[in-house]
N, C-alpha and C positions, 0 to 999 in steps of 0.2 A: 504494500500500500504506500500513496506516493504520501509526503507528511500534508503539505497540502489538504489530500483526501481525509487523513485522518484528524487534521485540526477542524475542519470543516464538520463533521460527522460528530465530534466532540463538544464544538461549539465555543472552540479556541482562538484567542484572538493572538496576535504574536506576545503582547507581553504575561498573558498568560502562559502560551507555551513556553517561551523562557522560561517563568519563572519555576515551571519543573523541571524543567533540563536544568536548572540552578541549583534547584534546592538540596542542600547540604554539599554543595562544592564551596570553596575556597573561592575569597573574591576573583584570584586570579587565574581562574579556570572557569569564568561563569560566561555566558553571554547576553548579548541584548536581545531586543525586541527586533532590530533593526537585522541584525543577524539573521534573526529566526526568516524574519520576511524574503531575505535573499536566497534562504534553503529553497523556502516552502515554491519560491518562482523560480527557483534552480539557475539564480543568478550567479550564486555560489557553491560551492560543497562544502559542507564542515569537513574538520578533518576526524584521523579517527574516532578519535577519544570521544569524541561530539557524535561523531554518528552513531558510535554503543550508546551513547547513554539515550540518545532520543529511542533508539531500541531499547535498553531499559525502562524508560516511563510510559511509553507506547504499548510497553508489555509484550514486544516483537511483532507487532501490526506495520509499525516501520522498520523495514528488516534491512541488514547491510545490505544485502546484495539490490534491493530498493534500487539503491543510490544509483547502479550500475544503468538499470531500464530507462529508458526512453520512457518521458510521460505519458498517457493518454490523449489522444487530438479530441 
């Protein structure tokens, strides 16, 4: 599932998503909102450590290999 899909279906908005991809990291491991925005429109890639843990709070709906696919048209 693309995070996109999943923050959509969840009813997340990016500083929400952040702020569980944050929760219980170290300030300097955390990311923004602004971040999140650039995943979810595949502006960006997080790197790994980021893309586990959006697989961790995701519960693996957003899975590594995710990252890999081509979105949906």
């Amino acid at each position: 599932m693309q995070l996109l899909d999943f923050m959509k279906r969840e009813g997340l908005d990016d500083e929400q998503m952040a702020a569980r991809i944050n929760k219980g990291l170290p300030a300097s491991e955390r990311c923004t909102a602004k971040a999140v925005n650039n995943w979810k429109y595949r502006q960006r890639e997080p790197d790994a450590a980021k893309m586990q843990r959006i697989h961790d709070v995701s519960t693996g709906e957003v899975s590594l290999s995710d990252w890999a696919q081509e979105p949906a048209a």
